[in-house]
C-alpha positions in Angstrom: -148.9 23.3 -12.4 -149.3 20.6 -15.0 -147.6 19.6 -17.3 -148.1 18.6 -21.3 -146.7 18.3 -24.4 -147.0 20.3 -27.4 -146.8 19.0 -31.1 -146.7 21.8 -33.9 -146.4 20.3 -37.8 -146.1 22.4 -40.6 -144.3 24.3 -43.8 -141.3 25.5 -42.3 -141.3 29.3 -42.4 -139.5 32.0 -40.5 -141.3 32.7 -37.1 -143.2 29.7 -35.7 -141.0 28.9 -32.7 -141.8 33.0 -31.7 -145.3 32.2 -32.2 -145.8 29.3 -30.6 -143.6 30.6 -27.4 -145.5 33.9 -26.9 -148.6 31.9 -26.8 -147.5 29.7 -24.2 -145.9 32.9 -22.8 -148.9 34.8 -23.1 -151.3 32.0 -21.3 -148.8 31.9 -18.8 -147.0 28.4 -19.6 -143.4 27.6 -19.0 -141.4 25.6 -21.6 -139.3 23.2 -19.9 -137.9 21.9 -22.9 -138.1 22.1 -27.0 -136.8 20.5 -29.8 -137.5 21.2 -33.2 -136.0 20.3 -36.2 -136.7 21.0 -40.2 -137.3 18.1 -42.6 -136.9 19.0 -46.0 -139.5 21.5 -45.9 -141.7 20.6 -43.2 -141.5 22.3 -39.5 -141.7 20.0 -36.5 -141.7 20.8 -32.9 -142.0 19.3 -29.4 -142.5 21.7 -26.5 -143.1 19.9 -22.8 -144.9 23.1 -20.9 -145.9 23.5 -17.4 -150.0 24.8 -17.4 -151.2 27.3 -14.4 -153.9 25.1 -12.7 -156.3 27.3 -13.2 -155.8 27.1 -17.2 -158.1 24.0 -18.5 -155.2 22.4 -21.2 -158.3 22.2 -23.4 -158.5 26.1 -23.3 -154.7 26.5 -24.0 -154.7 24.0 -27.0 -157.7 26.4 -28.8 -155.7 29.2 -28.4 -153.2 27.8 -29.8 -155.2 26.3 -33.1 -156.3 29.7 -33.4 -153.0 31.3 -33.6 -151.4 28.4 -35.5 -154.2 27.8 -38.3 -153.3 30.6 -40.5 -149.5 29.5 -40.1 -150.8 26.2 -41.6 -150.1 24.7 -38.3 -151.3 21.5 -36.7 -151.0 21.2 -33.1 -152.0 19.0 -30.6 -151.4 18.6 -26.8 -151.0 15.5 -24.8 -150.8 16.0 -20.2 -147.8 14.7 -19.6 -147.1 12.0 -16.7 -143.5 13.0 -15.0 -144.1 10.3 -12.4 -142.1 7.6 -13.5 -137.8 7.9 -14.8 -137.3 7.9 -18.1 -136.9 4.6 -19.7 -138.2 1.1 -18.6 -139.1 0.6 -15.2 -136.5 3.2 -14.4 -133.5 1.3 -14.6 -130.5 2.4 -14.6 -129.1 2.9 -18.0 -126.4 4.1 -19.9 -126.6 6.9 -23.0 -124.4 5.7 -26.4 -124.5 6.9 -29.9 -125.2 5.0 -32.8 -124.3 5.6 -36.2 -124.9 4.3 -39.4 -124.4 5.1 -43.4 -125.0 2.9 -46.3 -126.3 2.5 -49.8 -130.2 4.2 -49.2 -132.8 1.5 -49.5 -136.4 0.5 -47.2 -136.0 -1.0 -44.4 -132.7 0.8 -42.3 -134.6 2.9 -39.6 -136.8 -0.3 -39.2 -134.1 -2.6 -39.3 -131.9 -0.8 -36.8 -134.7 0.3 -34.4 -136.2 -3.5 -34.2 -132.8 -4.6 -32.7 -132.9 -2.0 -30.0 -136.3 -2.5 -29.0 -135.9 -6.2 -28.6 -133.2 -5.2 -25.9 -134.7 -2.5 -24.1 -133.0 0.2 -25.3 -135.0 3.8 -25.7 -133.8 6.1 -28.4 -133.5 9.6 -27.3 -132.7 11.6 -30.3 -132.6 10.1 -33.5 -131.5 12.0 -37.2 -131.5 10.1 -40.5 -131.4 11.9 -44.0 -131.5 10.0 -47.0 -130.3 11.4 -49.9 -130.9 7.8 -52.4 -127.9 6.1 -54.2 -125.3 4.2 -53.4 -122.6 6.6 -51.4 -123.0 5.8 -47.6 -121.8 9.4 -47.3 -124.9 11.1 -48.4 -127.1 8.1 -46.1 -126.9 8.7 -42.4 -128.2 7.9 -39.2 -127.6 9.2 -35.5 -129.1 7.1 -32.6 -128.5 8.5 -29.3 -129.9 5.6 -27.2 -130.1 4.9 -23.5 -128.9 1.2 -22.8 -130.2 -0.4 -19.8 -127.4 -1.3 -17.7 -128.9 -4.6 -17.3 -128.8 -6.2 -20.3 -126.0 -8.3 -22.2 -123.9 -5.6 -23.6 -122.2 -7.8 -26.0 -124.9 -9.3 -27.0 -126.6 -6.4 -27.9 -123.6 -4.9 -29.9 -123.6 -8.4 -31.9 -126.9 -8.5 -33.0 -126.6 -4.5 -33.9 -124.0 -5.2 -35.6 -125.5 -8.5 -37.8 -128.9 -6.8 -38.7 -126.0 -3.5 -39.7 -124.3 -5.9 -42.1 -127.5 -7.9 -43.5 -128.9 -3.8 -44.0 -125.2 -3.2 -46.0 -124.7 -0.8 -42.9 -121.1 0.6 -41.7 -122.4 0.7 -37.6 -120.0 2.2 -35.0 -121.4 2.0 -31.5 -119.9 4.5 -29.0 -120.5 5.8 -25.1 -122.0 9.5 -25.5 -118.7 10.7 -23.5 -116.6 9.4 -25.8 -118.4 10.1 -28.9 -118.5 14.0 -28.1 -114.9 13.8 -26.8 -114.0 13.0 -30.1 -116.7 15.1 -32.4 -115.7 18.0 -30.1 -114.9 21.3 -32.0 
């Protein structure tokens, strides 16, 4: 078996995951993992799939063009290279949550990310929705981040913190445990 990695992006509508999965299921793929999320009104999906071997990726991604044209779907498929650990050079590293709300304006996802990237740290999962104006309330964004273990930790919560306040950013900084210890329902 290989693996790849499926992209779908469309018009939301009722039924694409169900599609999309009894293709897969249909050519004999496993899906390993999925996440999809809506957009406003746009669909967009990531499915990592293990292929037969004896199923050329090539194949799999026409049938699934086929199927996925007149659902206004675009998809493309990537192989996948599971060799190496997630994150740089595999260090060891250590999952937090970042959060962030503010007046809307250019720049915050860019602003945010840079500082991240310049330590090394991978973003996982990231939501932001903009809803324009001034309340921070309605202007979110959710970093869940893998810090390498490596770095200077307080150096990297400084500098967040700075390019936060130059943005007009509230920024709270938390490990994963905690966070979901105290979001917990």
């Amino acid at each position: 078996m290989r693996k790849g990695v499926i992209s779908v992006i469309g018009i939301d509508r009722p039924g694409i995951v169900a599609a999309i999965s009894m293709i897969l299921l249909e050519n004999r793929c496993n899906i390993e993992e999925v996440s999809q999320t809506i957009l406003q009104a746009a669909f967009a999906g990531i499915f990592v799939v293990s292929i037969p071997g004896d199923l050329a990726p090539t194949d799999l991604l026409r049938r699934l063009q086929a199927r996925g044209a007149p659902l206004g779907l675009d998809i493309l498929l990537r192989p996948l290279d599971d060799r190496g650990a997630r994150g740089p050079g595999g260090a060891a590293a250590m999952p937090f949550v970042v959060t962030t709300t503010g007046p809307d304006r250019m720049g915050l996802v860019a602003g945010i990310t840079g500082v991240m990237a310049r330590f090394g740290v991978n973003i996982t999962n990231l939501k932001a929705v903009f809803r324009g104006g001034d309340d921070p309330a309605r202007n979110t964004m959710i970093y869940e981040v893998d810090v390498p273990a490596d770095i200077d930790h307080h150096a990297f919560r400084e500098a967040l913190r700075e390019r936060a306040l130059e943005l007009g950013l509230d920024l709270s900084l938390q490990h994963r445990e905690i966070f979901e210890a105290i979001h917990r329902v």
